[in-house]
DRENPA-3360 file (N, C-alpha, C; in nm, 2 decimals, always signed):
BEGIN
1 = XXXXXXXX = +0.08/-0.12/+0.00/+0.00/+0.00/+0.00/+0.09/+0.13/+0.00 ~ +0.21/+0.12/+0.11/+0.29/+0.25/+0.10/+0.35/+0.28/-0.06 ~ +0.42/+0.18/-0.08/+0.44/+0.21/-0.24/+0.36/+0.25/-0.36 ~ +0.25/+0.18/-0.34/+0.15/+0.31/-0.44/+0.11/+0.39/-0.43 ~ +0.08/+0.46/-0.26/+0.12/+0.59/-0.25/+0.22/+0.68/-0.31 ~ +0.32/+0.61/-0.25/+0.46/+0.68/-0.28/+0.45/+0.69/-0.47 ~ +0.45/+0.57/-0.51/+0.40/+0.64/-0.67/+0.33/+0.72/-0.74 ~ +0.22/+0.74/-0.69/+0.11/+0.82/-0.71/+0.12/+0.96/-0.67;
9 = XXXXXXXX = +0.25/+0.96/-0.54/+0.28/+1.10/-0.54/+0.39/+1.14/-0.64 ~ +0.50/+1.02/-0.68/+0.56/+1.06/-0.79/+0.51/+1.10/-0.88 ~ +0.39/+1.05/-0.95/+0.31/+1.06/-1.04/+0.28/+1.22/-1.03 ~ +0.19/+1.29/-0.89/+0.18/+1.42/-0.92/+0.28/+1.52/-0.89 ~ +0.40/+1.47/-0.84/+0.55/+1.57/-0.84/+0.55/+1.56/-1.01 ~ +0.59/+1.45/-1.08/+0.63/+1.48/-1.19/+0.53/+1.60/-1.27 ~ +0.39/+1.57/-1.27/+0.27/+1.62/-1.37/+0.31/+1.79/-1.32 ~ +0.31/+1.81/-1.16/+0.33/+1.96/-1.15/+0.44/+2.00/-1.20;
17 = XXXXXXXX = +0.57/+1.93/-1.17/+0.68/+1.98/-1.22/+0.68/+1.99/-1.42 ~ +0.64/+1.92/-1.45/+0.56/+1.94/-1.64/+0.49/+2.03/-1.65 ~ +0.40/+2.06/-1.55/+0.33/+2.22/-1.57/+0.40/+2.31/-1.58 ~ +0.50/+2.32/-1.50/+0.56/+2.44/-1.47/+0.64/+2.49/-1.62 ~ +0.69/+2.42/-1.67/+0.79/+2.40/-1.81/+0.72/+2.44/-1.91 ~ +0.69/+2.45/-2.04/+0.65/+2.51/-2.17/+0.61/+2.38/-2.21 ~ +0.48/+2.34/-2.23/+0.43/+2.22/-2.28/+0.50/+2.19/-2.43 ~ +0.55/+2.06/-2.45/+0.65/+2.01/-2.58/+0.54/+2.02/-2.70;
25 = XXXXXXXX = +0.44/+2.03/-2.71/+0.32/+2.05/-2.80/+0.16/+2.08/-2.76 ~ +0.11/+2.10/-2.88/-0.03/+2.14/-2.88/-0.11/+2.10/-2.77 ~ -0.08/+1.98/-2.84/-0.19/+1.85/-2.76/-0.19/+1.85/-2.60 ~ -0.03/+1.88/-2.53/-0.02/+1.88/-2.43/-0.09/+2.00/-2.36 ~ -0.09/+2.13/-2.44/-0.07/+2.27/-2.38/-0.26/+2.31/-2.37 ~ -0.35/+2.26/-2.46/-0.44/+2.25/-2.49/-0.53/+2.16/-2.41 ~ -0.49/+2.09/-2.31/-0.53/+2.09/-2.16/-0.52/+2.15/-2.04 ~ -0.45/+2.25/-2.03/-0.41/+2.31/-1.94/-0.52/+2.40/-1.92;
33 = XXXXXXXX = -0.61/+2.37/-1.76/-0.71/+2.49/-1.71/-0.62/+2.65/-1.65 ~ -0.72/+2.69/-1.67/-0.69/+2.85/-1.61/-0.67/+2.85/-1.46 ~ -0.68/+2.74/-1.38/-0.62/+2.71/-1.26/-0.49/+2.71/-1.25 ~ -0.51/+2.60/-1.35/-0.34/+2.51/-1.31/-0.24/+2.58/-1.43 ~ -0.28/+2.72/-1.45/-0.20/+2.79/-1.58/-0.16/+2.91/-1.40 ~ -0.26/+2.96/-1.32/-0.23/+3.04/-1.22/-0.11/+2.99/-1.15 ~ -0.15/+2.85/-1.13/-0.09/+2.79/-1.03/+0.11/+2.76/-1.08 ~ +0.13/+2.82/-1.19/+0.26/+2.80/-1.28/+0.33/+2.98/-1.21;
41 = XXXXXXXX = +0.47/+2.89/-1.21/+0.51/+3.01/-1.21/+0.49/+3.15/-1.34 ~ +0.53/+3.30/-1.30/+0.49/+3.39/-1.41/+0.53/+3.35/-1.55 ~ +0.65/+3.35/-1.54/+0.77/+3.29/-1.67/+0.74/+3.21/-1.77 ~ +0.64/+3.07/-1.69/+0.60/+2.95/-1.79/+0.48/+2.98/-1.85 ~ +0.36/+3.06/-1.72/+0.25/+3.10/-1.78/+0.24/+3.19/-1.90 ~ +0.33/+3.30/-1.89/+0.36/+3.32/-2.01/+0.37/+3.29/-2.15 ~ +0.43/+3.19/-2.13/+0.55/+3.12/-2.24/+0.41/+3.07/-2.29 ~ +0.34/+2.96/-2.20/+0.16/+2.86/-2.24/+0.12/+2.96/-2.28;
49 = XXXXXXXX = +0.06/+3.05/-2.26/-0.08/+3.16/-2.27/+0.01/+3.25/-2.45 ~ +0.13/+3.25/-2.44/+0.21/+3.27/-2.61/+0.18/+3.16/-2.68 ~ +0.23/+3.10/-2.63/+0.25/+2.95/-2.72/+0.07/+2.93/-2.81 ~ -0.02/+2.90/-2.72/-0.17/+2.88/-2.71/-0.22/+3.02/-2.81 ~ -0.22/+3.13/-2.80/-0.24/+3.25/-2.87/-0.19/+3.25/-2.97 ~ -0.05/+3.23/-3.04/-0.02/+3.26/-3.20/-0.10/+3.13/-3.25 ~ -0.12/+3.00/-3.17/-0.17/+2.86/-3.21/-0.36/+2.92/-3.30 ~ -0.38/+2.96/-3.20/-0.50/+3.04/-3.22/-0.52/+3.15/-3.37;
57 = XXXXXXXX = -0.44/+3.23/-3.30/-0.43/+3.36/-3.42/-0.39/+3.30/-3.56 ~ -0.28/+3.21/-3.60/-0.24/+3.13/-3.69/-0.40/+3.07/-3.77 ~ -0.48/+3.04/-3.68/-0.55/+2.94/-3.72/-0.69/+3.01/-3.81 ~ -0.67/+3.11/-3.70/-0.78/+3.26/-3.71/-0.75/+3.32/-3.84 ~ -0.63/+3.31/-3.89/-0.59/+3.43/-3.99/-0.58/+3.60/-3.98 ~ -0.51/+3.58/-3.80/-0.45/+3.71/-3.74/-0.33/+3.71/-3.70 ~ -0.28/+3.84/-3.72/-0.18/+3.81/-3.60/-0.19/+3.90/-3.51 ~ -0.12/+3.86/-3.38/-0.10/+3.91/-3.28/-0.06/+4.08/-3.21;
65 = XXXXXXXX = -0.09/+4.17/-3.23/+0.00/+4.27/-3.20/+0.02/+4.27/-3.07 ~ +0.17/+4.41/-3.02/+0.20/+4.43/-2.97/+0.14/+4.55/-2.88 ~ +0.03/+4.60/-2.93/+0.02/+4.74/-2.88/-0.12/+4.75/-2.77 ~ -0.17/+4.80/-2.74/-0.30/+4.83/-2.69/-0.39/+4.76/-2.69 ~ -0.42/+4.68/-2.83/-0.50/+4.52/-2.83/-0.48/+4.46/-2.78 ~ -0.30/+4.39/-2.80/-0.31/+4.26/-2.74/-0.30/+4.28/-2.59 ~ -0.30/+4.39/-2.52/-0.36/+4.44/-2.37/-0.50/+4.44/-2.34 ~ -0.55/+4.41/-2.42/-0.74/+4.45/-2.39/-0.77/+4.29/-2.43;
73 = XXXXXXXX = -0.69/+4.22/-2.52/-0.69/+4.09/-2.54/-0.65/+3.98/-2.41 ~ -0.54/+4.05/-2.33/-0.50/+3.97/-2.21/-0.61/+3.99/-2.11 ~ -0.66/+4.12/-2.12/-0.78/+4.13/-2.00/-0.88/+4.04/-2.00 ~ -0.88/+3.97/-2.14/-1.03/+3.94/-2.16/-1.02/+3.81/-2.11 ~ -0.85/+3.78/-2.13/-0.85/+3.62/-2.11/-0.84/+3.62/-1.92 ~ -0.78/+3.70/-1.90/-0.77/+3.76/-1.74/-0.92/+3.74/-1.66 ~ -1.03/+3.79/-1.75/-1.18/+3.81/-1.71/-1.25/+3.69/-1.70 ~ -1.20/+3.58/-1.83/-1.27/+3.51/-1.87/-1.23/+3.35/-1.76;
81 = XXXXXXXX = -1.05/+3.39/-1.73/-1.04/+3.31/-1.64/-1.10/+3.29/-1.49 ~ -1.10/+3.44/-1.46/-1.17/+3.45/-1.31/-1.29/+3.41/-1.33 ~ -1.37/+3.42/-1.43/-1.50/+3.37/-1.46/-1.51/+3.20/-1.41 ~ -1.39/+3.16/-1.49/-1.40/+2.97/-1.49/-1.30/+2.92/-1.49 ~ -1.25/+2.89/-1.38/-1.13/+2.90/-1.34/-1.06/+2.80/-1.35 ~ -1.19/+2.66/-1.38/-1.18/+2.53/-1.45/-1.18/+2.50/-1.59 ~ -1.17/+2.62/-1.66/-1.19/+2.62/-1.78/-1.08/+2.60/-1.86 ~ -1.03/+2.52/-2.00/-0.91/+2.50/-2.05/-0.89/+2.66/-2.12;
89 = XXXXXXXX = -0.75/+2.65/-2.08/-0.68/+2.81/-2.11/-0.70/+2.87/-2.22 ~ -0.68/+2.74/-2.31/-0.72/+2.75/-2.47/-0.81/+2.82/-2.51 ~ -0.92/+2.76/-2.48/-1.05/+2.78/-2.47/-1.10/+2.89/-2.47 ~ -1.02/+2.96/-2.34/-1.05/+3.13/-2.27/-1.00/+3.19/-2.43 ~ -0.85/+3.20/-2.42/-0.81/+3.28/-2.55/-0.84/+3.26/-2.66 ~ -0.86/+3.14/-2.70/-0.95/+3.15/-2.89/-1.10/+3.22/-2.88 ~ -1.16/+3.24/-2.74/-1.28/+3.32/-2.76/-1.22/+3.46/-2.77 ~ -1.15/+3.46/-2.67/-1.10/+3.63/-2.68/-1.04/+3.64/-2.81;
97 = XXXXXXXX = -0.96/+3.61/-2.83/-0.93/+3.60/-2.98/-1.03/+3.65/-3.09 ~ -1.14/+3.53/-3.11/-1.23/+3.54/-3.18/-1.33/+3.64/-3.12 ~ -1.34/+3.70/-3.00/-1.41/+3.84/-3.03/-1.37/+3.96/-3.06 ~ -1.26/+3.95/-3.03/-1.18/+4.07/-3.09/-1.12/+4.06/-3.23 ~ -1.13/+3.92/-3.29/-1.10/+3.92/-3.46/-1.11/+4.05/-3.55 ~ -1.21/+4.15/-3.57/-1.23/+4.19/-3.64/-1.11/+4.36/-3.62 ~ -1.10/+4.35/-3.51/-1.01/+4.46/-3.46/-0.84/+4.38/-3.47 ~ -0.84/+4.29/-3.46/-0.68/+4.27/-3.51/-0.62/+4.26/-3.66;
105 = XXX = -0.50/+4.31/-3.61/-0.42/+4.27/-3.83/-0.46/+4.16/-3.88 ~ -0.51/+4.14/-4.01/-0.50/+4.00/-4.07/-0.38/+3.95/-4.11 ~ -0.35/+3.89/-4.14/-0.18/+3.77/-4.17/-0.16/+3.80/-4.32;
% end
């Protein structure tokens, strides 16, 4: 019994410690909730919430700016998080994304 414990906490040392890092692809980053995106240090959350965003904008046929949008764009995903906090991260930002489509550059 102790050792399945003990594994099963290895099992969630490793998963948190893989959060923390830049997910190695889509598939991986594209489960990540708006919880367990808070719960990352600033640095990685970053890196996920970039990574997930040009994934998005790419797909959308936008890109991304640098200026005043993509700050009204982070609030939304900021809003949308406190909203649902269980919500996949992705999720939050391809809506913000897609409501503010028509106000960003096309590609």
């Amino acid at each position: 019994m102790r050792s399945a414990v003990a594994g099963g906490l290895c099992g969630l040392l490793f998963l948190a410690t893989a959060a923390q890092a830049q997910p190695l692809n889509f598939d991986q980053a594209a489960y990540i909730t708006c919880r367990e995106a808070q719960a990352m240090k600033p640095e990685a959350r970053k890196q996920v919430a970039t990574f997930l965003a040009e994934h998005s904008a790419r797909h959308r046929g936008i890109s991304l700016p640098n200026d005043e949008r993509g700050g009204q764009l982070a609030m939304l995903v900021r809003g949308g998080c406190t909203l649902a906090p269980d919500a996949y991260l992705f999720t939050v930002i391809d809506r913000a994304i897609q409501a503010e489509k028509d106000k960003l550059p096309k590609r």
